[in-house]
C-alpha positions as CSV (number, residue, x, y, z in Angstrom):
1,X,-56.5,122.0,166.9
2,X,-58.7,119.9,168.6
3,X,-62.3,118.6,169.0
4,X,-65.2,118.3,166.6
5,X,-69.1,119.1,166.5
6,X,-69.6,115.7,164.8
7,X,-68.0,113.2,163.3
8,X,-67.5,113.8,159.4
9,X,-66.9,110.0,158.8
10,X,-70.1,108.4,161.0
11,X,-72.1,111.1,158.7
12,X,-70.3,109.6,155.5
13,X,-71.0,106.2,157.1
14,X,-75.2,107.2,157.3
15,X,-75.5,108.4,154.1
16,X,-76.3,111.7,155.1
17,X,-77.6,114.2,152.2
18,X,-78.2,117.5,151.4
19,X,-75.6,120.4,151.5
20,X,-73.1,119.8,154.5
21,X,-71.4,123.0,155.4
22,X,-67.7,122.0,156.5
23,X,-65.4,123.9,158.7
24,X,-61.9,123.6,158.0
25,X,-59.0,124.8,159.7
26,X,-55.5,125.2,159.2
27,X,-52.5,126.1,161.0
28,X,-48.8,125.1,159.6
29,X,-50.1,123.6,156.9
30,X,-52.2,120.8,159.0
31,X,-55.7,120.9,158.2
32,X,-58.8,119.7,160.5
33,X,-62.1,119.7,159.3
34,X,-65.2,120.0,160.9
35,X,-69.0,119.2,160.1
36,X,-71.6,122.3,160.9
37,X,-75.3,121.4,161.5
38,X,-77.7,122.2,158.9
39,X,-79.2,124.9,161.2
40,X,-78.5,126.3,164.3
41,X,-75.3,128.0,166.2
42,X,-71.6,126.9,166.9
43,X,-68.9,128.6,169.8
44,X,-65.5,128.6,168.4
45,X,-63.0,129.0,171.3
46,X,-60.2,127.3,173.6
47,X,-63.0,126.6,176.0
48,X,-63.5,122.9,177.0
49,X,-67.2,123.6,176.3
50,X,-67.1,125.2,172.9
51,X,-69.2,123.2,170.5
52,X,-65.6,123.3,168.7
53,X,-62.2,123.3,170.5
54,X,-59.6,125.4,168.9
55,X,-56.7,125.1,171.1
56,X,-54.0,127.6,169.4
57,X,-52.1,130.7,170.1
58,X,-54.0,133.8,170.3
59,X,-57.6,131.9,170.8
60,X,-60.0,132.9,173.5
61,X,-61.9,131.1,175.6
62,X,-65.2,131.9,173.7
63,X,-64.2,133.5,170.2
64,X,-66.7,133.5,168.2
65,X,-70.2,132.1,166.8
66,X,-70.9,130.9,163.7
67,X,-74.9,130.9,163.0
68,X,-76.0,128.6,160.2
69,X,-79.7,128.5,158.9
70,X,-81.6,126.5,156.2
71,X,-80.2,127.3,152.3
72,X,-80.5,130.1,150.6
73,X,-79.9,132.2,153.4
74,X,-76.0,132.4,154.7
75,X,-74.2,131.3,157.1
76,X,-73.1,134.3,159.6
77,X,-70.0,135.1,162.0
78,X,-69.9,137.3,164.9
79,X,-66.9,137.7,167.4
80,X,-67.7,137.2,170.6
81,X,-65.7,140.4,172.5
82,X,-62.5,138.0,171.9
83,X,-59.0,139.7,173.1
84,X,-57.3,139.2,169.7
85,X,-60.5,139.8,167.5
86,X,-61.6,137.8,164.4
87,X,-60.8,139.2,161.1
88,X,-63.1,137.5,157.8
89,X,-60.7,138.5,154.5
90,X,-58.4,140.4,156.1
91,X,-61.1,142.7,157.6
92,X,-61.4,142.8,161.5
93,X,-64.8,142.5,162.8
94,X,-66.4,144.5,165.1
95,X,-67.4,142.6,168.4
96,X,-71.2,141.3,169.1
97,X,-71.9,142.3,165.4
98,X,-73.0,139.2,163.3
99,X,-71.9,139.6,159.7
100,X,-72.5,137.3,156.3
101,X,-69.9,134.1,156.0
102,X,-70.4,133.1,152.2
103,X,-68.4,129.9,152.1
104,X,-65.1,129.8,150.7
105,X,-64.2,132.9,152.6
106,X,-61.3,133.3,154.9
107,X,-61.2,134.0,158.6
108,X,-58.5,134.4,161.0
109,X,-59.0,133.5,165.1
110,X,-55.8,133.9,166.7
111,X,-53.2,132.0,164.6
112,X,-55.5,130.0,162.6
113,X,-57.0,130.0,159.1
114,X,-60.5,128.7,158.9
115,X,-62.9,128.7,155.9
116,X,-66.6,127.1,156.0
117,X,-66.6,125.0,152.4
118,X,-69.8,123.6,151.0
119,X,-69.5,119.8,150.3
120,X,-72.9,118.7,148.4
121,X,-74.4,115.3,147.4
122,X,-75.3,112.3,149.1
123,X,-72.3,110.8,151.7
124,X,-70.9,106.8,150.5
125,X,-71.8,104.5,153.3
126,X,-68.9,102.6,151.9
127,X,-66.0,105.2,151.3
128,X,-63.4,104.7,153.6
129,X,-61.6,107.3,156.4
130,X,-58.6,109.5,155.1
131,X,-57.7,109.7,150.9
132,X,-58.4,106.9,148.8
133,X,-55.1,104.6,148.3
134,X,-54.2,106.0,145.2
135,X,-54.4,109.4,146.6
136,X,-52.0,108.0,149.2
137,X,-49.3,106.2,147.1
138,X,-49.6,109.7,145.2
139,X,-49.2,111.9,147.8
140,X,-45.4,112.3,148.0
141,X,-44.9,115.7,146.4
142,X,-47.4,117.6,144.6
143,X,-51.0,116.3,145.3
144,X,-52.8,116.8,148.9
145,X,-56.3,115.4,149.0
146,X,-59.1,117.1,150.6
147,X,-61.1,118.8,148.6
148,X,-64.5,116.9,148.1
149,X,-64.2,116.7,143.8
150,X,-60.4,115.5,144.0
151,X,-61.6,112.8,147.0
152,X,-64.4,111.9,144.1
153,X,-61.4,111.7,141.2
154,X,-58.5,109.6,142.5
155,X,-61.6,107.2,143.7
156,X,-61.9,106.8,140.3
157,X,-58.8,106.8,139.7
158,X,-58.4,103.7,141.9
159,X,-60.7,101.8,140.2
160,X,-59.7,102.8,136.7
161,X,-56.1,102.2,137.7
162,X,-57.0,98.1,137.7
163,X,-57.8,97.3,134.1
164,X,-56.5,98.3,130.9
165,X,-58.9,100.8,129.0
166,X,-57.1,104.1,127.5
167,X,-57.7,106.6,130.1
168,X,-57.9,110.9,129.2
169,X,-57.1,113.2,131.3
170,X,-58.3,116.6,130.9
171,X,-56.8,119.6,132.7
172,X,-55.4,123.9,132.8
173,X,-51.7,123.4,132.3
174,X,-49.8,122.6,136.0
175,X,-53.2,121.6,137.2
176,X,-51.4,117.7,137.9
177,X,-52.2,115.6,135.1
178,X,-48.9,114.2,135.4
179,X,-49.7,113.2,138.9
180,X,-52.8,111.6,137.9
181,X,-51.0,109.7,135.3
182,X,-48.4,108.4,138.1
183,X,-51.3,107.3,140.1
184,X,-52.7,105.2,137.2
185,X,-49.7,103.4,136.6
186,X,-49.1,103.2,140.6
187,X,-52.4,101.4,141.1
188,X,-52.2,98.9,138.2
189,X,-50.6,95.6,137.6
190,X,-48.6,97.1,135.3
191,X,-46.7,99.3,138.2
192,X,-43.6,97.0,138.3
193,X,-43.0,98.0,134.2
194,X,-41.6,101.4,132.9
195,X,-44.4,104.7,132.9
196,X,-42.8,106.3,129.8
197,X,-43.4,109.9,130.3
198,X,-43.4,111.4,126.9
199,X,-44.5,115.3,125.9
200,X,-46.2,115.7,122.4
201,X,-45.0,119.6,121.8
202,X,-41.7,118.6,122.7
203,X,-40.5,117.1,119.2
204,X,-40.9,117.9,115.5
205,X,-42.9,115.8,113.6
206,X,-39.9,113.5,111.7
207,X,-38.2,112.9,115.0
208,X,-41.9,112.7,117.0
209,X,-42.3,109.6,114.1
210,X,-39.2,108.1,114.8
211,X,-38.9,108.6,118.9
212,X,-42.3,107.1,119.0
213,X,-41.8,103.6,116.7
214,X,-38.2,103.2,116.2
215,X,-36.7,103.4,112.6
216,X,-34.8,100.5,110.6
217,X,-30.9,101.3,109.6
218,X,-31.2,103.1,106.4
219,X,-34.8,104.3,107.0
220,X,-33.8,108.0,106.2
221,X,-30.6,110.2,105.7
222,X,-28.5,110.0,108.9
223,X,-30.1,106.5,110.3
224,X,-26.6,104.4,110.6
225,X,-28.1,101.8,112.8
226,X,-31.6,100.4,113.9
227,X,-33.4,102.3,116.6
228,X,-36.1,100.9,119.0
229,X,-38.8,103.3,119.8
230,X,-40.0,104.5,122.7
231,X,-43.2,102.7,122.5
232,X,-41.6,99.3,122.3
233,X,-38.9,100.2,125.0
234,X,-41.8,100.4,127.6
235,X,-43.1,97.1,126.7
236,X,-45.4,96.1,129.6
237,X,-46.0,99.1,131.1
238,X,-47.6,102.5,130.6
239,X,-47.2,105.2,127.9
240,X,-48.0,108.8,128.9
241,X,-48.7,111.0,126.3
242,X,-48.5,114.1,127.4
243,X,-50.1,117.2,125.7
244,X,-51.5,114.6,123.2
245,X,-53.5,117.3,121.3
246,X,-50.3,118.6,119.7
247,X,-49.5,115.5,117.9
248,X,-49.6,115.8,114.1
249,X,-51.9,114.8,111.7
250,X,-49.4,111.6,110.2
251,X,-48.4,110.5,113.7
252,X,-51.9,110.7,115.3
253,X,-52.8,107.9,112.0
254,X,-49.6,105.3,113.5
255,X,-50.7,105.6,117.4
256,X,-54.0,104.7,116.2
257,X,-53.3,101.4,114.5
258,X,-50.6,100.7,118.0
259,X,-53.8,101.1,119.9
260,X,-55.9,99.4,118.1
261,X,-53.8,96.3,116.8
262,X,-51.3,96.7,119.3
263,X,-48.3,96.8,116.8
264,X,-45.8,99.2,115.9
265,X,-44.1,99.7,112.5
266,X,-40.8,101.0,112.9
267,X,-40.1,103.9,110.1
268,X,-38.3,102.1,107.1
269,X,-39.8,98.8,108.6
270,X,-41.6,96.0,106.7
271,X,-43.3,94.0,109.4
272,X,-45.1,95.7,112.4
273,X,-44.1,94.0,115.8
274,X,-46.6,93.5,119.0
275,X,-46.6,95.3,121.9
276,X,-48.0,95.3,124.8
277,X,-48.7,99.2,126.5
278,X,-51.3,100.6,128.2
279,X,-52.1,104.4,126.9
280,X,-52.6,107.4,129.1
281,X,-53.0,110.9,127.4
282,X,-53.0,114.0,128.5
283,X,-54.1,117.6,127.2
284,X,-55.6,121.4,128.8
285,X,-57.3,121.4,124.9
286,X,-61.2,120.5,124.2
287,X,-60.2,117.2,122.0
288,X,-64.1,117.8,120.6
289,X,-63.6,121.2,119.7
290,X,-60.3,119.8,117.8
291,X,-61.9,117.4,116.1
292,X,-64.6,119.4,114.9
293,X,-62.1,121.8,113.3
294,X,-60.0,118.9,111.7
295,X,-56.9,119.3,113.9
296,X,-57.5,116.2,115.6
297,X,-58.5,112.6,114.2
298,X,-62.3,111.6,115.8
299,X,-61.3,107.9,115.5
300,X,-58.1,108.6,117.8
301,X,-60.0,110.4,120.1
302,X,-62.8,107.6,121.2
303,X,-59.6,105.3,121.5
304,X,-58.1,107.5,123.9
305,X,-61.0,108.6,126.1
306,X,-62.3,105.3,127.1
307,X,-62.4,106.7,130.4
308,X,-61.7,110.6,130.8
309,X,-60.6,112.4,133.9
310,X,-61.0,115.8,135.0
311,X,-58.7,117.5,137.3
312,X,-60.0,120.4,138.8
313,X,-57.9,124.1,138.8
314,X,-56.6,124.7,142.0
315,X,-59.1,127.9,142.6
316,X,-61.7,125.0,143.0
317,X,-59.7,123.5,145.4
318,X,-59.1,125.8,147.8
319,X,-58.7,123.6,151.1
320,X,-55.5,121.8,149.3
321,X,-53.6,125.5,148.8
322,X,-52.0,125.9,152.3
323,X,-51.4,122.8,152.9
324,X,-49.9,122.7,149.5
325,X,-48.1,125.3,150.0
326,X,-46.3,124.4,153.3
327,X,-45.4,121.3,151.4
328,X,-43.3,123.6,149.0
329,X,-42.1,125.7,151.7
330,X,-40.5,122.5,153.0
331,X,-39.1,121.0,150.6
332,X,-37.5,124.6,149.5
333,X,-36.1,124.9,153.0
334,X,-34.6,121.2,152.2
335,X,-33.2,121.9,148.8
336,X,-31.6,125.1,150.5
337,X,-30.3,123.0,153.4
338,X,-32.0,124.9,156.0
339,X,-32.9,122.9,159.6
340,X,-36.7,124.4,159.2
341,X,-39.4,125.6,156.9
342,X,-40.2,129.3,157.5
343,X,-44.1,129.4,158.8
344,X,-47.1,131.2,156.9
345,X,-47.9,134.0,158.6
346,X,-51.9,134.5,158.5
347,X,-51.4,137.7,156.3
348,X,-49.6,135.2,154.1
349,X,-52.5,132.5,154.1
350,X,-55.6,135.0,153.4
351,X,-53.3,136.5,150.2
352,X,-52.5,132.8,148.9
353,X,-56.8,132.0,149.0
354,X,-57.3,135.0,147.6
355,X,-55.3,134.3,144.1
356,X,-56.7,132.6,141.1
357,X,-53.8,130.7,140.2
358,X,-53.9,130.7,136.9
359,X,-50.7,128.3,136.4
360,X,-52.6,126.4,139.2
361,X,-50.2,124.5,141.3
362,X,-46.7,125.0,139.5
363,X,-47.3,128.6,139.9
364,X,-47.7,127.9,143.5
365,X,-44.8,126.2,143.6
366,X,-42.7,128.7,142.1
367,X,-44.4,131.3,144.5
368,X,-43.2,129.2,147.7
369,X,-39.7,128.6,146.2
370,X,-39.4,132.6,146.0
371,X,-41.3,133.6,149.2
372,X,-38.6,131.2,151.0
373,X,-36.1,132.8,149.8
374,X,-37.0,136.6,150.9
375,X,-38.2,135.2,154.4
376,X,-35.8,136.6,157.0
377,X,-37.5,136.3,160.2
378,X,-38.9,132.4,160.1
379,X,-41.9,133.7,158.3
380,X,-43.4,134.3,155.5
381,X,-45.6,137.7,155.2
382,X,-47.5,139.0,152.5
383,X,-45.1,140.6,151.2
384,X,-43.0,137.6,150.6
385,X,-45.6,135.6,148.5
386,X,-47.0,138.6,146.8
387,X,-43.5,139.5,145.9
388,X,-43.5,139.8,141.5
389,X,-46.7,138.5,141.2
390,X,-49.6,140.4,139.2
391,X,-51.6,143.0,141.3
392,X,-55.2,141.5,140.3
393,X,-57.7,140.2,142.6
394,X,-57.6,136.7,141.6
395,X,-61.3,135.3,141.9
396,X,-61.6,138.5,139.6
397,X,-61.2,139.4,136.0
398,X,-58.5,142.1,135.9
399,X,-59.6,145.0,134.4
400,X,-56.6,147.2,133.2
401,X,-56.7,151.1,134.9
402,X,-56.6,153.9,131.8
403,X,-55.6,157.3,132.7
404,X,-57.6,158.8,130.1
405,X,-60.4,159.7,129.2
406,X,-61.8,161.0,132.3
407,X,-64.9,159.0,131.3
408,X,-63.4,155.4,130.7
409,X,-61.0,155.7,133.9
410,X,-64.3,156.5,135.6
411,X,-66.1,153.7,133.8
412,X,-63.3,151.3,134.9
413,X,-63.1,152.3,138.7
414,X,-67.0,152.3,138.7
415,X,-66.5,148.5,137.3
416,X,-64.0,147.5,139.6
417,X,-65.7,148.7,143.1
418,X,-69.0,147.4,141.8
419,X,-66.9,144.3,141.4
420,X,-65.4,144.2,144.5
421,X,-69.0,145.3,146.2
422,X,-67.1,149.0,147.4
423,X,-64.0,147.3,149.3
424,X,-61.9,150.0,148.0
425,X,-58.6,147.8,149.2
426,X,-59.7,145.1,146.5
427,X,-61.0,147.7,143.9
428,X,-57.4,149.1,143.9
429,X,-55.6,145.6,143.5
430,X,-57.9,144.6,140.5
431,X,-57.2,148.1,139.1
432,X,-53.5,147.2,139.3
433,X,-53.4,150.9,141.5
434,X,-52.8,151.6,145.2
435,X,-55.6,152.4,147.6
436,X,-54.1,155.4,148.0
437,X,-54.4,156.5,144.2
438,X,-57.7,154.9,144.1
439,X,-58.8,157.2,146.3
440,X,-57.1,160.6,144.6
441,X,-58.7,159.4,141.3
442,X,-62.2,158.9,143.2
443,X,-61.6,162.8,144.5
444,X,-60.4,163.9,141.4
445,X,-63.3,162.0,139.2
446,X,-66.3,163.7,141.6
447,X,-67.0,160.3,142.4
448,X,-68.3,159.4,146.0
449,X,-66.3,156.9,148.1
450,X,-68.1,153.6,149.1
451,X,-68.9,153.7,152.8
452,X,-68.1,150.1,153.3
């Protein structure tokens, strides 16, 4: 993959505005991006004087033309008579025929993956090339930076990293809050110190209270000897509490007074003794919705959330899922002591873009780790990745098929193509059905077939 249209950083650098359509493409998990004018037409092709070069297996010399005009109206694609075609989520298109390119779609030319991506707001005239630094020192393992709102949150994360405010981090479960907290402690002057890692949901509430702040000999049945807690052990450097919205009522009173007095009063203790932490919490629950319903204390919540961060689900960071997912290919094929990663066939990459992800990217992971496994040829098909996982269409909400009564199954097809705007392929996987049956029950309903 080579050349560009214009340079993404000198625009960053001007402090250009307005929506910026981006082209990004992908092959092997490497991913180029490219900025589109805000009107006018583009040649994707091998050809030296294609507006951009794509120089990969299975490209013509002219491919295709994307067309982009001034918002609302869409951007459009048309293949340009190429020998291997151009196919726009999963469909092949027919040649000289321009059709819509709402971004965030998929489309395959030759053996790449490409996918136009909105990026709005004004450009920094100071943000530097490439993923912020804490991005970077992060990057070994689960988080890939390129999608424009995680570029936005480890910045902050860079900055916040230096002092020594209570940080929250909001987040859907496997969505990397862990990772953020990593990069927190990686970026401040507490990075030398421990980053105690500790899960709220994981104890009871007696050994939550004594885990936490240590308990004198004799504090309770079974306490032979002294205990430090875990709080004191990581004197000096960072606390992580994870899934801190599942902390009891009793404990959530003692981590208020360690924040705020820094002191901790071992169970059985007389004296509280200083310590010096910084706190990081974690939680995937609305901490304001908790509060209002008395689950969680308001007084320990402004304490924790002098800064709060967002991580975003991975179906809003689509760019990051290939790449992401090559990542686990690789280190699977490690783990397994294999000499190479199997390769993503573009079947393979279309079907990953397409999911929802609801365990966001732990469920990728465990999706990569499997499709290795079942790959036999040095790639991984469809097949491979879509292997166990649930039939539904993932930017969609699935809507179960009913056999009976004739009226509700019709209802429910009815809901699912108008969902799906007729394609009868995706009708039939958010039905949870094949295409196949889809079509018997359309027959057998009276119900006309979607010319599309």
């Amino acid at each position: 993959m080579q050349g560009t249209l214009r340079d993404d950083a000198a625009e960053r650098r001007t402090g250009a505005t307005a929506d910026l359509l981006l082209l990004v493409v992908s092959e092997d998990g490497q991913v180029a991006t490219h900025a589109l004018p805000r009107s006018g037409e583009v040649v994707l092709g091998r050809g030296p004087d294609c507006s951009i070069v794509l120089d990969a297996a299975r490209v013509s010399r002219t491919h295709a033309r994307i067309a982009v005009a001034a918002p609302p109206a869409l951007p459009t694609l048309e293949d340009l008579g190429s020998t291997n075609g151009t196919r726009l989520q999963g469909r092949a298109l027919e040649p000289w025929t321009p059709v819509p390119l709402p971004p965030g779609s998929a489309l395959e030319i030759g053996s790449l993956l490409l996918m136009v991506q909105r990026r709005s707001g004004p450009a920094t005239s100071t943000a530097p090339d490439g993923p912020p630094p804490a991005a970077r020192a992060a990057g070994d393992g689960d988080v890939v930076v390129l999608d424009p709102a995680m570029e936005a949150l480890y910045r902050v994360v860079e900055r916040v990293a230096r002092g020594q405010i209570a940080v929250l981090v909001q987040g859907e479960t496997g969505a990397g809050k862990e990772l953020v907290a990593e990069a927190l402690h990686r970026g401040s002057p507490r990075r030398d110190r421990r980053l105690l890692r500790l899960n709220c949901a994981a104890f009871g509430e007696a050994l939550l209270e004594s885990e936490l702040f240590g308990h004198e000999r004799g504090a309770f049945t079974g306490a032979d000897r002294a205990k430090i807690g875990l709080i004191e052990s990581a004197r000096g450097g960072t606390v992580f509490l994870d899934e801190v919205g599942e902390l009891p009522l009793v404990v959530q009173a003692k981590l208020l007074r360690v924040i705020e007095d820094r002191v901790v009063r071992p169970v059985g203790a007389v004296e509280p003794r200083p310590v010096d932490v910084r706190f990081v919490a974690a939680t995937n629950r609305d901490l304001e919705s908790e509060v209002a319903a008395g689950r969680f204390r308001q007084d320990l919540f402004y304490r924790l959330n002098g800064v709060t961060l967002r991580v975003p689900p991975l179906r809003e960071r689509r760019l990051e899922i290939e790449p992401l997912a090559s990542r686990f290919a690789a280190s699977a094929a490690r783990a397994l002591g294999w000499p190479a990663a199997p390769h993503l066939a573009p079947d393979a990459r279309v079907w990953l873009l397409e999911q929802a992800w609801p365990g966001n990217v732990r469920e990728l992971r465990n999706v990569m780790e499997r499709a290795v496994l079942l790959a036999s040829d040095g790639i991984i098909h469809r097949e491979q990745v879509a292997a166990m996982a649930a039939p539904a269409s993932p930017r969609d909400t699935p809507v179960a098929a009913a056999p009976d009564p004739r009226g509700d199954r019709a209802a429910r097809i009815q809901a699912a193509l108008d969902r799906c705007n007729g394609n009868q392929t995706r009708a039939a996987r958010l039905l949870g059905i094949a295409r196949s049956t889809l079509i018997r029950q359309l027959d057998a309903l009276g119900m006309p077939r979607p010319r599309k």
